[in-house]
N, C-alpha and C positions, 0 to 999 in steps of 0.2 A: 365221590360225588354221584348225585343221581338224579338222573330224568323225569319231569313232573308233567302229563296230560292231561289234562282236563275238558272234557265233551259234554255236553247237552243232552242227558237221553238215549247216548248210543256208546257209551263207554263197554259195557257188555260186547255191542258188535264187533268193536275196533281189536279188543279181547282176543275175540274169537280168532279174527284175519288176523292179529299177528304171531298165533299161536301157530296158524297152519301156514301161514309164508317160514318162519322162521323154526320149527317144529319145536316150540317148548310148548311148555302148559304152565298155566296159572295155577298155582297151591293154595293162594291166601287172600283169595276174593272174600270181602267183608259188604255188606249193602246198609242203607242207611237205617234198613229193618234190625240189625244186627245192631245197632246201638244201644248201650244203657240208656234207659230211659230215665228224663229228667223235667221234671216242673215246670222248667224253664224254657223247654224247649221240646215241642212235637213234631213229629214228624208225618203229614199225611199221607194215609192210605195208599195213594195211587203213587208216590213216590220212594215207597219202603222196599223196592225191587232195585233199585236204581243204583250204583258201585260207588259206594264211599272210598273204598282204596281195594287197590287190588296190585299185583305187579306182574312183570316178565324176566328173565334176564336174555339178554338177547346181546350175544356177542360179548358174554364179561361186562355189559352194565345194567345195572339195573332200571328199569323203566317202570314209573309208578302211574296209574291211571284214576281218573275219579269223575263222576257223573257232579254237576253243578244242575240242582235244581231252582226253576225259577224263585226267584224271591232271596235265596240263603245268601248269594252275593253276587257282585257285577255278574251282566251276564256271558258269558261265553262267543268269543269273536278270533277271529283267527289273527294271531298274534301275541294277547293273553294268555292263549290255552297253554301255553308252555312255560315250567318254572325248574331252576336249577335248585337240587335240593343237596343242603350239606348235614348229614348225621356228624355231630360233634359227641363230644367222651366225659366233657366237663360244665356242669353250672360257666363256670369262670369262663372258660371257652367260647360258649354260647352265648353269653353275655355280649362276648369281645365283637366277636365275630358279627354278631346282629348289628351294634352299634358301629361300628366300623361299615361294615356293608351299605346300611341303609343310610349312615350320612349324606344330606344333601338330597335325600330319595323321599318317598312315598311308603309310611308302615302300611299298610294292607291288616295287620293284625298282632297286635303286641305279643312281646313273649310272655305267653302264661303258660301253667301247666295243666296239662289234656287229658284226657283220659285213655291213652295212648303217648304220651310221650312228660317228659319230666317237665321241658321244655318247647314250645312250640311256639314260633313266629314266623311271619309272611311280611314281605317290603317288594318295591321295586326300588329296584338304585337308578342312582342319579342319572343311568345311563339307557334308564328303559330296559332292564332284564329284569323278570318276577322272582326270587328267591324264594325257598322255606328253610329257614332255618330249625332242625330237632334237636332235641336229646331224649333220645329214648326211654323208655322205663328200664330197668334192672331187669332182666331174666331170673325167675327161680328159680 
């Protein structure tokens, strides 16, 4: 399982400070610039610098970080900004696990497939904790 942040703007900063309190480095900072682009959906100018995902491992877990630009969804409050995220192995799994979790809850965003994962959905459960549910792409 792994750790989900979400900042307003300063994801990059928070980056930085927990790279030097905890001395690792980030490998696989991605920005909202770095996305395929699509028809459907642009990204402006002044927000293309901004950490769509990026990670740390910090003490054996992994900690995932991402900038939430205004507009793209709720906005960022201390409380929200944190989500438990479980990389699953299986369609069926993923499935399971979504539906089961988000019973009684709040989807946030159905499982669809990403362009980054097979799988991908967000919920709060019934109990007030944010989840993301994955399933990654295949490595080739």
């Amino acid at each position: 399982m792994d750790i989900y942040l979400t900042f307003t703007n300063q994801a990059k900063e928070v980056i930085h400070f927990y790279e030097e309190i905890f001395s690792v480095t980030c490998t696989d900072l991605t920005t909202f610039g770095d996305m395929p682009s699509s028809p459907d959906f642009s990204i402006p100018e002044e927000q293309k610098q901004l950490v769509l995902n990026a990670s740390l491992m910090i003490y054996g877990t992994r900690v995932m970080f991402s900038d939430t630009p205004e507009g793209m969804s709720a906005p960022v409050v201390n409380g929200n900004n944190v989500a438990l995220v479980i990389q699953t192995t299986t369609p069926a799994e993923t499935k399971q696990l979504f539906q089961q979790l988000s019973e009684a809850g709040e989807v946030t965003m159905p499982l669809e497939p990403t362009f980054w994962a097979k799988l991908y959905g967000t919920f709060t459960d019934r109990y007030g904790i944010n989840w993301m549910v994955n399933l990654p792409l295949e490595e080739d």
